[in-house]
C-alpha positions in Angstrom: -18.1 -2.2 9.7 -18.4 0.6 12.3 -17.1 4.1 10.8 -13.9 4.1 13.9 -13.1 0.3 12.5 -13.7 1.4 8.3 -11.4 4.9 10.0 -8.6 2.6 11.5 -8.3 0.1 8.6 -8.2 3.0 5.9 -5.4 4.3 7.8 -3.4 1.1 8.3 -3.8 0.9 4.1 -2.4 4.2 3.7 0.5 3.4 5.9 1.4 0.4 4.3 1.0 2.5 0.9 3.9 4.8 2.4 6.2 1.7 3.3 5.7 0.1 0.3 6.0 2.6 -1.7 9.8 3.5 0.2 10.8 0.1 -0.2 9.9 0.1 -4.0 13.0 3.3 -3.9 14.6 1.4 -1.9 14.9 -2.1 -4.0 14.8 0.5 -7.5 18.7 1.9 -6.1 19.7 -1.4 -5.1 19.1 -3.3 -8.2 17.1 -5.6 -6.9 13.8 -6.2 -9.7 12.0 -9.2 -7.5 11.5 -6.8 -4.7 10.9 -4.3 -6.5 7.9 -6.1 -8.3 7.1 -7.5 -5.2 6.3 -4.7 -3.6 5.1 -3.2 -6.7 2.0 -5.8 -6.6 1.5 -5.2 -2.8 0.9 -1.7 -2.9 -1.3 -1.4 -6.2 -3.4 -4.3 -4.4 -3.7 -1.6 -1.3 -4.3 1.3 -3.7 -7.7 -0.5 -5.2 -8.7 -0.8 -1.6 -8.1 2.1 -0.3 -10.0 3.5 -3.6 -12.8 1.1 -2.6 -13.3 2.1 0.7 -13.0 5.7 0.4 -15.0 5.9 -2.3 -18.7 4.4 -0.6 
């Protein structure tokens, strides 16, 4: 992967991190568990990525 590509890709992760991570408030003060976990799983699965790839 070209660094501009590895560049792009590390910063759609992060991105998704930061909505994830404000729909995970969002779901915890509605009450709402499923999404909560949901999204829970998403953004840990982006996190070991993003740790990953910034870490070569």
């Amino acid at each position: 992967m070209t660094p501009e590509k590895l560049h792009d890709f590390v910063s759609w992760l992060s991105s998704q991190v930061d909505h994830l991570t404000s729909t995970i408030n969002d779901a915890h003060e509605k009450q709402n568990p499923g999404r909560e976990a949901q999204c829970e799983g998403m953004r840990d699965a982006f996190m070991r990525c993003l740790n990953k790839l910034t870490k070569e």
